[in-house]
BANUBA-166469 format. One line per 2 residues: number of its first residue (from 1); their letters; for each residue x, y, z of C-alpha. Coordinates in steps of 0.001 Angstrom, whole numbers, plus 500000, padded with zeros to 6 digits. Layout:
% residues N
NUM = A = X,Y,Z; ...
This chain:
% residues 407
1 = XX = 500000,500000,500000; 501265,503386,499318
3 = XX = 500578,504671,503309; 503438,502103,503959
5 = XX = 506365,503871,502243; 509339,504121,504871
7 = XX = 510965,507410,504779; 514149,506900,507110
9 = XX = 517437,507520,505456; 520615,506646,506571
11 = XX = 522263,510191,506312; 524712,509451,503475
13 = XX = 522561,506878,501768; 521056,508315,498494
15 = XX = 517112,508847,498278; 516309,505592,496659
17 = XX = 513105,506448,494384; 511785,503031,494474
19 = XX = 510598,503583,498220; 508690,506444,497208
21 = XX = 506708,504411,494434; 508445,506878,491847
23 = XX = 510025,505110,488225; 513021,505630,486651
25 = XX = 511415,505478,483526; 507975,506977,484129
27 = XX = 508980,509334,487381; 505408,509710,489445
29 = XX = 503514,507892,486275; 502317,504994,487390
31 = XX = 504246,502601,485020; 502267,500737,482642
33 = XX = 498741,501111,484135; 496131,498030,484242
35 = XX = 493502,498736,481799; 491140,496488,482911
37 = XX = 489607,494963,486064; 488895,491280,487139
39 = XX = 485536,489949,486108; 483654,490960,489352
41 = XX = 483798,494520,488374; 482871,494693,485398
43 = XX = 479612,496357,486148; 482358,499556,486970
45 = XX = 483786,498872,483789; 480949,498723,481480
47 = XX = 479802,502347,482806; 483123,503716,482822
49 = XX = 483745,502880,479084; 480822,504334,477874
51 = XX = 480746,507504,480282; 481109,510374,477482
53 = XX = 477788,508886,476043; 475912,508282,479359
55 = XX = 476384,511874,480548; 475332,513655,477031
57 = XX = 472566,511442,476623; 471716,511974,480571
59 = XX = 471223,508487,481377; 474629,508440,483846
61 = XX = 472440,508623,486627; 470203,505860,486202
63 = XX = 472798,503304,485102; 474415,504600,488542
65 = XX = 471435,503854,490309; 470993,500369,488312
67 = XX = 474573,499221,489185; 474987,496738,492384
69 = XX = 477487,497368,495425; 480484,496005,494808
71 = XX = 483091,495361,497456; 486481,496370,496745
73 = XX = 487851,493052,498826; 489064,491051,495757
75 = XX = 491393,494067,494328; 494734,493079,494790
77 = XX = 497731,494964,494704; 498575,498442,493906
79 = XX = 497587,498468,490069; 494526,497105,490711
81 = XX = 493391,499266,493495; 494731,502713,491134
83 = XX = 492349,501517,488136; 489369,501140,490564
85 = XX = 489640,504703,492001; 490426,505691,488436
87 = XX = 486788,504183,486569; 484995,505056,490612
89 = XX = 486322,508761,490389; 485098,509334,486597
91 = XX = 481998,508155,487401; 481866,509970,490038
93 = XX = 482826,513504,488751; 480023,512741,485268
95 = XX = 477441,511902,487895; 477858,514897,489744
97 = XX = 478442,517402,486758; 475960,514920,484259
99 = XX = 473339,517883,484287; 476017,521172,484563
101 = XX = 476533,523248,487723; 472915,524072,488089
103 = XX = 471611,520583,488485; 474033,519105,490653
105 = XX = 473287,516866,493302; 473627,516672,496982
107 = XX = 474287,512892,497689; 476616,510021,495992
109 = XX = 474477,507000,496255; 475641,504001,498625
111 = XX = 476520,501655,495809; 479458,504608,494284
113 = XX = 479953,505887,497375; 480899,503111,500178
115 = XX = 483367,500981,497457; 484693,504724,496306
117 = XX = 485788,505386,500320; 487121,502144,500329
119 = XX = 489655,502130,497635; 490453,505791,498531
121 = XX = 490974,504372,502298; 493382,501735,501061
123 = XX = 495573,504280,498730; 495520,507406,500700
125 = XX = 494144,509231,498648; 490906,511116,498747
127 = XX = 487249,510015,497254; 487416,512612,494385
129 = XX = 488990,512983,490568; 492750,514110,491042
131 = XX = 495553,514463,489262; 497346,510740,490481
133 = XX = 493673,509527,488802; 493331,511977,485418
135 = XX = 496523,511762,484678; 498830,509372,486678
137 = XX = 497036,506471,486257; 495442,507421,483208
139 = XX = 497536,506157,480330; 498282,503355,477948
141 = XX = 500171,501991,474876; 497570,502229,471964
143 = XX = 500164,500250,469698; 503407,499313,469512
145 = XX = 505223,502211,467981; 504655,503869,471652
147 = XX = 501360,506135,470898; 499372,506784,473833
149 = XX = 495940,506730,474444; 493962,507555,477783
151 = XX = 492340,504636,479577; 488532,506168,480738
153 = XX = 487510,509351,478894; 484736,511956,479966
155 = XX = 483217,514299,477545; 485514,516563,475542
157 = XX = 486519,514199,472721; 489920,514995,471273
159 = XX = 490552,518012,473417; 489995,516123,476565
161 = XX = 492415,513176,475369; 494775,515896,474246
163 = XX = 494904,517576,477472; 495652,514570,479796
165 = XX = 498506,513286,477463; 500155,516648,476904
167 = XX = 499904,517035,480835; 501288,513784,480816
169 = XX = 503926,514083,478247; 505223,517016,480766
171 = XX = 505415,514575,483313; 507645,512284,481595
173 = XX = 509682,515305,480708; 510444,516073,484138
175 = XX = 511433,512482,485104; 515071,513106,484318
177 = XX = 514996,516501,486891; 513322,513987,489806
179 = XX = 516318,511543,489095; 518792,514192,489658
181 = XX = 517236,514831,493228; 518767,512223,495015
183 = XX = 521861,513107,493399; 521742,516705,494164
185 = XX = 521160,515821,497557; 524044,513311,497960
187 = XX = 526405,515885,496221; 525350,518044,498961
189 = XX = 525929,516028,502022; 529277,514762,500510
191 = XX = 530283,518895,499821; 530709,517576,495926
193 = XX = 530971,520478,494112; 531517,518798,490818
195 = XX = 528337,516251,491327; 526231,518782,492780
197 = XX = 526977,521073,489238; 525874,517731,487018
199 = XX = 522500,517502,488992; 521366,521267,488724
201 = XX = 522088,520696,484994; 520011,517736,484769
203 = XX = 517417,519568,486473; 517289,522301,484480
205 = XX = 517064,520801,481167; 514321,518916,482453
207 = XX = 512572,521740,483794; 512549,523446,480333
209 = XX = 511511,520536,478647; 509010,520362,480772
211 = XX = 507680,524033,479450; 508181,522442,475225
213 = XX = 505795,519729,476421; 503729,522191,477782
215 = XX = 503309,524521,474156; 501615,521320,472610
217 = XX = 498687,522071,474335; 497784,524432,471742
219 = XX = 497992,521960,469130; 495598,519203,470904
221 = XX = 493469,521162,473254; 490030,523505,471748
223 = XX = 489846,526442,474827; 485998,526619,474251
225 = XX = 486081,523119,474432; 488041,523152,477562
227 = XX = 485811,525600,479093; 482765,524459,478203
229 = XX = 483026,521173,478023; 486048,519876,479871
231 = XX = 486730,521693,483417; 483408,521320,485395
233 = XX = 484276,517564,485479; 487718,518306,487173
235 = XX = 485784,520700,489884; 485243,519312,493464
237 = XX = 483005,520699,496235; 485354,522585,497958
239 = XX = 485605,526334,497774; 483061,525927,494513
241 = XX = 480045,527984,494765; 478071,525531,492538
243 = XX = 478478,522998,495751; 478652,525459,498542
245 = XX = 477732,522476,501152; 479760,519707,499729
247 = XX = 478527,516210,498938; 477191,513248,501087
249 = XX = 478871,510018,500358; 476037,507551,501647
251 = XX = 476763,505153,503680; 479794,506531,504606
253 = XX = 479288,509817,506268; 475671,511326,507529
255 = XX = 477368,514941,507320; 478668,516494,503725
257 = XX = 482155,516309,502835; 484438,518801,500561
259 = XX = 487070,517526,498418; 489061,519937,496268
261 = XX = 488556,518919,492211; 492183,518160,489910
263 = XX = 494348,520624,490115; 497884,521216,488180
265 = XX = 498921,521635,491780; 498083,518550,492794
267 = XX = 501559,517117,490558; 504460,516247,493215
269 = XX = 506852,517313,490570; 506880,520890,490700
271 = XX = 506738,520383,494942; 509497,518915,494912
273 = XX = 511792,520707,492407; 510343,523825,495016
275 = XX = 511360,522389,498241; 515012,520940,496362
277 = XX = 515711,524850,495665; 514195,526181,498249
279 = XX = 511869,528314,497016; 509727,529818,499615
281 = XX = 505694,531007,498423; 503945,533361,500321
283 = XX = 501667,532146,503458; 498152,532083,501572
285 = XX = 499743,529997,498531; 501969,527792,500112
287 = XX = 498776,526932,502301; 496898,525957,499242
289 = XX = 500243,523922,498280; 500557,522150,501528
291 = XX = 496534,521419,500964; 496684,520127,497618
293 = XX = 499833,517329,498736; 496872,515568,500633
295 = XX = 495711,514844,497083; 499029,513191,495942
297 = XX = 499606,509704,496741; 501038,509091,500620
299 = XX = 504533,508047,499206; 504597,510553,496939
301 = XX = 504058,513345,499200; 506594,511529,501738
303 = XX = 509309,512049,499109; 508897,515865,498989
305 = XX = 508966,515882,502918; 512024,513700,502651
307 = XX = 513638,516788,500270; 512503,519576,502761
309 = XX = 513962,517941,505753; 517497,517450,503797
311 = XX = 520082,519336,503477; 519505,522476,501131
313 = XX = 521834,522430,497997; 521152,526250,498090
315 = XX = 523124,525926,500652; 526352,524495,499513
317 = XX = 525768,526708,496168; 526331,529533,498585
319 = XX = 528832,528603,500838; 531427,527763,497552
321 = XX = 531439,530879,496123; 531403,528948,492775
323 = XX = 529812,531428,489697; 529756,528101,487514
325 = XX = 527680,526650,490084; 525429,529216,490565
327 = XX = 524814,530006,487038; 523692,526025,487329
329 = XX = 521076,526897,489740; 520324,529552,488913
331 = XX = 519571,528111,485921; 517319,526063,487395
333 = XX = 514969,528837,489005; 514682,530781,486036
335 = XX = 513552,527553,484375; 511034,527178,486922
337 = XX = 509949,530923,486890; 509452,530299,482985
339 = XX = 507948,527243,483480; 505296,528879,485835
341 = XX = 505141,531894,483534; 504537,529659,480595
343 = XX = 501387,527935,482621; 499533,531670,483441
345 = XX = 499854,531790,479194; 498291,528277,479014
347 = XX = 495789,529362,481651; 495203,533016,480165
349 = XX = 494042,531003,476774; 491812,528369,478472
351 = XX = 489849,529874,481186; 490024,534011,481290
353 = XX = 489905,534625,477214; 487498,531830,477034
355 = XX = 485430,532720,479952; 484973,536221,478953
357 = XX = 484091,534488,475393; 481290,532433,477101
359 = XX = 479907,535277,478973; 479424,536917,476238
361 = XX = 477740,534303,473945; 475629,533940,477579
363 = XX = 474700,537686,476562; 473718,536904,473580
365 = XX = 471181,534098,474072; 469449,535135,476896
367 = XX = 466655,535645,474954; 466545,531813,473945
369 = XX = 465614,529989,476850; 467547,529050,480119
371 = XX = 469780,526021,478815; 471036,527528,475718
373 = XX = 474632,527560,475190; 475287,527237,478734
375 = XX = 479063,526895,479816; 479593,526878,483385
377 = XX = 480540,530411,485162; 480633,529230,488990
379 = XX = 484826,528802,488654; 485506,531982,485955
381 = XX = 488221,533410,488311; 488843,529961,490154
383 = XX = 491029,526968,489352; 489078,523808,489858
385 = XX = 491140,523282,492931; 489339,525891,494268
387 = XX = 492401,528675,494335; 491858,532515,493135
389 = XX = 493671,531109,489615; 495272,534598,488415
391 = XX = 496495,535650,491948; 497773,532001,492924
393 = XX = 499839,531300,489719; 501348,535150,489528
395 = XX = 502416,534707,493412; 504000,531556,492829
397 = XX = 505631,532544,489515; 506857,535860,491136
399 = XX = 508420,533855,494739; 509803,531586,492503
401 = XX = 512111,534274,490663; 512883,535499,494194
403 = XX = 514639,532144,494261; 517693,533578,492249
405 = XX = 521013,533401,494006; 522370,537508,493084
407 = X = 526121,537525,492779
């Protein structure tokens, strides 16, 4: 189980990633994700394949309603257990959202909502849609020349399938920046000059790879799609007007609970290329931050609490005197000030320019009757993790720069 990750470390002994559930080939991707379940739950299965056409058609509901309680006892092992909360958490999110953010509803039935809390009990992780589900676990090989497909779909066609592999194809970029974090660390403790130079290179040409992944959205993702379409399923019932009291998982809780929806901040990657360079975010953000690690998977976020309590590599950076190694990292914050730059861009596109286009096609039929061309409004100046999107991502961006070692 992923709770069980043991993060004591010898002092000299390198982070070893394989403790933390992290690849060397696929970094915090869960490597080659199950795309099926056993027999038993196939009645998940056979609504999860077929969600985008159950929520257009509005019959998500009733096939919800239809499907028996299933106990998550026979799932065994970690794969299994990620591809359950995976199909429970899309069904989830269209069964909420299946009628927009004015017909949403105020209880998960007992048949979704007991195995849901049960598979989220045994990862860690919470009973919503999030970013170790959309993306993470997400993913497979569509053929053997290595093209990638997702693995459960919502509504948003191409765009949506563009916009979880593009997310994930900066994921993979990054992996060679979270194998130079044990390194960088090592060099550190060991006062390795040399080492510690090789790492912060490594990191830093991930880092901006990370950004080139990032431009492709453009070529895979429609914004009105996005906003119309795509982002209410990511948004939770925390902080989300839509769902000001939360949601009752029957059978599991008499009182309402609020879980933040998928969130960008939700990846460990950028958390832990933060606390490697010790970037420090204002109190209000780096709340939000520290809130949105509860959404990562336990080992996950017990690797970037293994990199704060280390030794800083800022700190041997300064104590050389070295300009060669502080060009290195400070080529490594003003990667990740571009990086973060480059996502208020990405998020400028998709949310503000295509809000303000929705509200005013919203203008424009109000005179046809209360459904037409109806994208939702309740998150216009909100991420769907709930943060004040424009305010959050320019704070972060801006601390970040304040990063910079000055000569």
């Amino acid at each position: 189980m992923e709770g069980s990750a043991d993060t004591e470390e010898p002092p000299l002994q390198p982070l070893a990633l394989s403790r933390f559930h992290i690849s060397e080939e696929f970094g915090f991707l869960l490597p080659n994700p199950l795309t099926e379940l056993p027999a038993p739950y196939s009645p998940w299965m056979d609504i999860a394949h077929e969600l985008p056409q159950l929520i257009t058609s509005h019959q998500l509901r009733s096939r919800v309603h239809q499907m028996p309680q299933l106990s998550p006892q026979q799932l065994r092992g970690r794969e299994e257990l990620h591809l359950a909360h995976l199909v429970l958490s899309f069904i989830t999110m269209g069964y909420v959202w299946q009628e927009g953010e004015e017909g949403t509803v105020q209880v998960l039935p007992r048949n979704l909502a007991v195995p849901f809390w049960e598979v989220s009990q045994a990862l860690g992780l919470p009973p919503i849609l999030s970013h170790a589900d959309f993306v993470l676990a997400n993913w497979r090989r569509k053929d053997p020349n290595g093209n990638l497909d997702t693995i459960i779909t919502l509504p948003g066609g191409e765009s949506l399938r563009g916009f979880i592999l593009v997310t994930l194809l900066v994921e993979k970029a990054a992996v060679p920046g979270i194998k130079a974090i044990p390194q960088a660390l090592g060099a550190t403790l060991q006062g390795d000059e040399e080492s510690l130079h090789r790492a912060l290179e490594e990191l830093a040409g991930a880092i901006e790879a990370m950004r080139e992944a990032l431009r492709r959205m453009h070529d895979y993702v429609d914004p009105e799609v996005f906003y119309s379409v795509i982002r209410i399923f990511l948004s939770g019932w925390k902080d989300n007007p839509a769902m000001a009291h939360g949601l009752i998982y029957e059978g599991v809780s008499p009182e309402a609970l609020a879980f933040s929806g998928g969130s960008a901040a939700q990846s460990t990657v950028l958390h832990a290329f933060d606390e490697l360079l010790g970037i420090c975010h204002h109190q209000d953000c780096a709340a939000f931050l520290r809130r949105m690690r509860e959404y990562m998977p336990p080992a996950h976020r017990a690797f970037v609490e293994q990199i704060r309590g280390a030794v800083s590599p800022r700190r041997l950076v300064l104590s050389s005197g070295d300009a060669r190694l502080r060009a290195a990292f400070n080529r490594c914050v003003s990667a990740l000030a571009e990086l973060r730059s480059y996502h208020i861009t990405i998020v400028t596109k998709y949310i503000a320019v295509a809000a303000s286009k929705a509200k005013a096609r919203r203008a424009e039929l109000s005179g046809a009757g209360p459904a037409a061309g109806k994208a939702p409004s309740a998150l216009e100046d909100k991420g769907t993790g709930g943060s004040h999107i424009f305010s959050f991502l320019k704070s972060i961006r801006d601390t970040t720069r304040e990063g910079m070692i000055r000569a």
